[in-house]
LUMKE-539638 format. One record per residue: residue number from 0; residue in one letter; x, y, z of N, C-alpha, C, O, CB in turn. Coordinates in steps of 0.1 Angstrom, whole numbers, always signed. Atoms other than C-alpha are relative to their C-alpha. Glycine has a CB too. Example, Ala and Ser with C-alpha at 12.3 -4.5 7.8 and 13.67 -1.06 7.14 Angstrom:
+-----+------+-------+-------+-------+-------+-------+-------+-------+-------+-------+-------+-------+-------+-------+-------+-------+
!  nr ! rest !   nc1 !   nc2 !   nc3 !  cac1 !  cac2 !  cac3 !   cc1 !   cc2 !   cc3 !   oc1 !   oc2 !   oc3 !  cbc1 !  cbc2 !  cbc3 !
+-----+------+-------+-------+-------+-------+-------+-------+-------+-------+-------+-------+-------+-------+-------+-------+-------+
!   0 !    A !    +9 !   -12 !    +0 !  +123 !   -45 !   +78 !    +9 !   +12 !    +0 !   +19 !   +12 !    +7 !   -10 !    +0 !   +12 !
!   1 !    S !    -9 !   -11 !    +0 !  +137 !   -11 !   +71 !    -8 !   +11 !    +8 !    -3 !   +22 !    +9 !    +4 !    +5 !   -14 !
+-----+------+-------+-------+-------+-------+-------+-------+-------+-------+-------+-------+-------+-------+-------+-------+-------+
END
This chain:
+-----+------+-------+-------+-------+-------+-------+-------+-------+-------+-------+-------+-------+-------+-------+-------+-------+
!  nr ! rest !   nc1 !   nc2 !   nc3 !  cac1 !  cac2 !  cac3 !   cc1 !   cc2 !   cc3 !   oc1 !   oc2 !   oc3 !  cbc1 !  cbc2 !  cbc3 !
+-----+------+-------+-------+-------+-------+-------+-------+-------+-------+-------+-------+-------+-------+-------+-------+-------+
!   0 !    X !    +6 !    +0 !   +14 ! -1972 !  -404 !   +78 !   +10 !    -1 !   -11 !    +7 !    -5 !   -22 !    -9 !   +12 !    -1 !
!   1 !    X !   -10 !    -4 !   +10 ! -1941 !  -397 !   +60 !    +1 !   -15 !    -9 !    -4 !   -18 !   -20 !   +17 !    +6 !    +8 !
!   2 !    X !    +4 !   +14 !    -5 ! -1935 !  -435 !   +63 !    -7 !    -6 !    -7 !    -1 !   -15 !   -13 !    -6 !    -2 !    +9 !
!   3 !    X !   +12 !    +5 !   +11 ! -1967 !  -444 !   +42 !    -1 !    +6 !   -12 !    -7 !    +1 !   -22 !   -13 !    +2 !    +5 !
!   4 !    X !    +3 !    -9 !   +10 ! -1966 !  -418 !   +21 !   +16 !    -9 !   -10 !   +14 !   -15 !   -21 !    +1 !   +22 !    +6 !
!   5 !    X !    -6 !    +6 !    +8 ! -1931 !  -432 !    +9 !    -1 !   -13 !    -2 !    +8 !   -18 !    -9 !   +10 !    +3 !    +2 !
!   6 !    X !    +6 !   +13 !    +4 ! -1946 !  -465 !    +6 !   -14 !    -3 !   -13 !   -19 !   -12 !   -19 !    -5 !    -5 !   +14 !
!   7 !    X !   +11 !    -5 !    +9 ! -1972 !  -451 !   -14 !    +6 !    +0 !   -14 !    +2 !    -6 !   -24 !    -7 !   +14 !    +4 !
!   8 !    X !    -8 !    -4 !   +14 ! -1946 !  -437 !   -41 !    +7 !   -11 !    -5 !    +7 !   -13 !   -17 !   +12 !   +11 !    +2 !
!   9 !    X !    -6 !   +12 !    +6 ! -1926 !  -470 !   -43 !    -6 !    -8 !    -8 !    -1 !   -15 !   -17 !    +3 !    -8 !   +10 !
!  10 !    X !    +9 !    +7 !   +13 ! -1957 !  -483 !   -62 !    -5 !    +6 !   -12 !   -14 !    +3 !   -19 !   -13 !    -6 !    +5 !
!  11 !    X !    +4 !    +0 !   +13 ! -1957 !  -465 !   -89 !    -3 !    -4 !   -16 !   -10 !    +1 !   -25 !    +4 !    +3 !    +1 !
!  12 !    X !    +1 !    +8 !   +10 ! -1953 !  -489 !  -113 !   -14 !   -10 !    -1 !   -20 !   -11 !   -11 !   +12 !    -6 !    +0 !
!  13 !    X !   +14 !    +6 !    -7 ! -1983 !  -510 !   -98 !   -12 !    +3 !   -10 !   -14 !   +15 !   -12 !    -4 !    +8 !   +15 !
!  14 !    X !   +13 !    +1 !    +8 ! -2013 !  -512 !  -121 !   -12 !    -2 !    +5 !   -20 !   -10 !    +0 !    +0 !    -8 !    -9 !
!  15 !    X !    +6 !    +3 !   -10 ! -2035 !  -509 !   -94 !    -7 !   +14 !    +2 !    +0 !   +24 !    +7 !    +7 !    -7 !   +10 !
!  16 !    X !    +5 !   -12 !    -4 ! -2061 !  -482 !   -92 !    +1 !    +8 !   +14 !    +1 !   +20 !   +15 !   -12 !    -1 !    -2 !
!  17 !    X !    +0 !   -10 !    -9 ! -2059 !  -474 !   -58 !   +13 !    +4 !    +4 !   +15 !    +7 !   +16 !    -8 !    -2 !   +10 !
!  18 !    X !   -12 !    -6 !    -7 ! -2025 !  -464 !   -55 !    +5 !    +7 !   -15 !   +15 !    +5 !   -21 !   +12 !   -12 !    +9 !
!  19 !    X !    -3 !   -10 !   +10 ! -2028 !  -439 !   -84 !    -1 !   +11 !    +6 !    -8 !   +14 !   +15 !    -7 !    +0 !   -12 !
!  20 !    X !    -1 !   -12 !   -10 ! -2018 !  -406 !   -76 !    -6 !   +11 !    +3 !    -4 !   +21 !   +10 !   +10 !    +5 !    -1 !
!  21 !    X !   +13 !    -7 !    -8 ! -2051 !  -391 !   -77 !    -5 !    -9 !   +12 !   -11 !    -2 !   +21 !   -13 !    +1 !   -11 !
!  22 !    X !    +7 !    +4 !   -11 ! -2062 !  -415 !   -53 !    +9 !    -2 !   +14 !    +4 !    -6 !   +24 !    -6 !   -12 !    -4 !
!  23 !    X !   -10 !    -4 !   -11 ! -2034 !  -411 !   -30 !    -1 !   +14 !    +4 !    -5 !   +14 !   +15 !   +13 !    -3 !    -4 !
!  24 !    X !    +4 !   -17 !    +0 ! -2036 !  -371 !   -30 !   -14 !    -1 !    +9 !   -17 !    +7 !   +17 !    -4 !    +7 !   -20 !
!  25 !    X !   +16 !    +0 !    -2 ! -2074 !  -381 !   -22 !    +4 !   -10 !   +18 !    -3 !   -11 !   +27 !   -13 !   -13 !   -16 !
!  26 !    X !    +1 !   +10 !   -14 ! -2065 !  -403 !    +9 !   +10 !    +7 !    +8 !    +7 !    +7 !   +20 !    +5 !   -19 !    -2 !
!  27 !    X !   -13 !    -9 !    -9 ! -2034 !  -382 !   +24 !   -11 !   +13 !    +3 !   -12 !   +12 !   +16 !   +18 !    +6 !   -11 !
!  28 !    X !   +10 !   -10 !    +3 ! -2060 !  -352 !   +22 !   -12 !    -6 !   +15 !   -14 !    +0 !   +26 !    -7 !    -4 !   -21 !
!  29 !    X !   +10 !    +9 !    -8 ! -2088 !  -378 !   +42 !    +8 !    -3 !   +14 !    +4 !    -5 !   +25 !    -5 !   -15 !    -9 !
!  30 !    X !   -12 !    +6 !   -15 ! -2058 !  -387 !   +67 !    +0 !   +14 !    +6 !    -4 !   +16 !   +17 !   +21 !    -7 !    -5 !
!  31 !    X !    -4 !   -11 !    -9 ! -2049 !  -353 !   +74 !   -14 !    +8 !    +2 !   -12 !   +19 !    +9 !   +12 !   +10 !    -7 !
!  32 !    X !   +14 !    -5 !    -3 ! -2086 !  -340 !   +78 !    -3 !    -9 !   +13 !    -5 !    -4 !   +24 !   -13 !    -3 !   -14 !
!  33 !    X !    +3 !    +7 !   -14 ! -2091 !  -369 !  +103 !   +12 !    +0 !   +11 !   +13 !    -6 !   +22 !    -2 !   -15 !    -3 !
!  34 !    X !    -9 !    -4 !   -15 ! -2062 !  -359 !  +124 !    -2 !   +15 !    +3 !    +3 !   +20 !   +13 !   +17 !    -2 !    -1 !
!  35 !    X !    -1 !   -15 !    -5 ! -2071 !  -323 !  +123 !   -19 !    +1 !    +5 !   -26 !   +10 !    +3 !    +5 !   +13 !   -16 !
!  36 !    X !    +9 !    -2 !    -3 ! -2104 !  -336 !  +138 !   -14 !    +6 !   -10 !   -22 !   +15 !    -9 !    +3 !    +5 !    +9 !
!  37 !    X !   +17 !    -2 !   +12 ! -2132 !  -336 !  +107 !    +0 !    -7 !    -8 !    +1 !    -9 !   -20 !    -2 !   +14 !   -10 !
!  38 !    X !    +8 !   +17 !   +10 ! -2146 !  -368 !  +104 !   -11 !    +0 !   +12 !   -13 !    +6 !   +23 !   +13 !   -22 !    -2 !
!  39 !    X !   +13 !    +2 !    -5 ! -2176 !  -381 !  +114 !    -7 !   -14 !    +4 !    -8 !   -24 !    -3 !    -9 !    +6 !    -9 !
!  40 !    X !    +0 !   +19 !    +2 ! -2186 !  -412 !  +128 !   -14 !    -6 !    -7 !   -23 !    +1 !   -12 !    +0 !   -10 !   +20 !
!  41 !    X !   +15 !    +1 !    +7 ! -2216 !  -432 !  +113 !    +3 !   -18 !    +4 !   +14 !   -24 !    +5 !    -2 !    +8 !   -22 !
!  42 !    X !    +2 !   +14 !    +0 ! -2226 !  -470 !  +118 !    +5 !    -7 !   -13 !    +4 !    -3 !   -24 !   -14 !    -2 !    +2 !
!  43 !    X !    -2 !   +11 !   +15 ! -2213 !  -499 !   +93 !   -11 !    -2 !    -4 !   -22 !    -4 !    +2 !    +7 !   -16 !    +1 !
!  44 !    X !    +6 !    +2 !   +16 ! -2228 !  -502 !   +64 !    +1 !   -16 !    +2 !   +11 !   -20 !    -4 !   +11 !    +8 !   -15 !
!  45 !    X !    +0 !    +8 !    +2 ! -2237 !  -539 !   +70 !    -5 !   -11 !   -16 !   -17 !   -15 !   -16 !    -4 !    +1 !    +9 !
!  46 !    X !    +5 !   +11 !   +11 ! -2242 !  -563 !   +35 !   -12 !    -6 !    +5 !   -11 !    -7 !   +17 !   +10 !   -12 !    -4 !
!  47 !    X !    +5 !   +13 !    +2 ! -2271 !  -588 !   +33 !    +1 !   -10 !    -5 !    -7 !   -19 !    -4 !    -6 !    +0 !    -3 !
+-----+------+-------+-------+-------+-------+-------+-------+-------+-------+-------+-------+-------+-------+-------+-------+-------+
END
C-alpha cells in the first residue's frame, strides 16, 4: 500500500477531484477496512 499511497501524494498538484486529500483519506480508510475483512459483496449495478 505504501507504494500507492506515495503515488497518491505525487499528484498533488492535479486538479482532479478524486485525488484530493479528502478523497484519498476516504479510499485508504475503504482499502484498509477491506483488508481487515469489512466489506460486503453485492451484485453490479448494471446501466440500461
Amino acid at each position: 500500500m505504501s507504494k500507492q499511497r506515495n503515488m497518491m501524494n505525487n499528484t498533488k498538484d492535479i486538479a482532479e477531484p478524486f485525488y484530493s486529500p479528502a478523497n484519498i483519506k476516504r479510499l485508504e480508510k475503504a482499502v484498509a477496512d477491506l483488508e481487515k475483512g469489512r466489506g460486503s459483496k453485492h451484485e453490479l449495478i448494471e446501466e440500461e
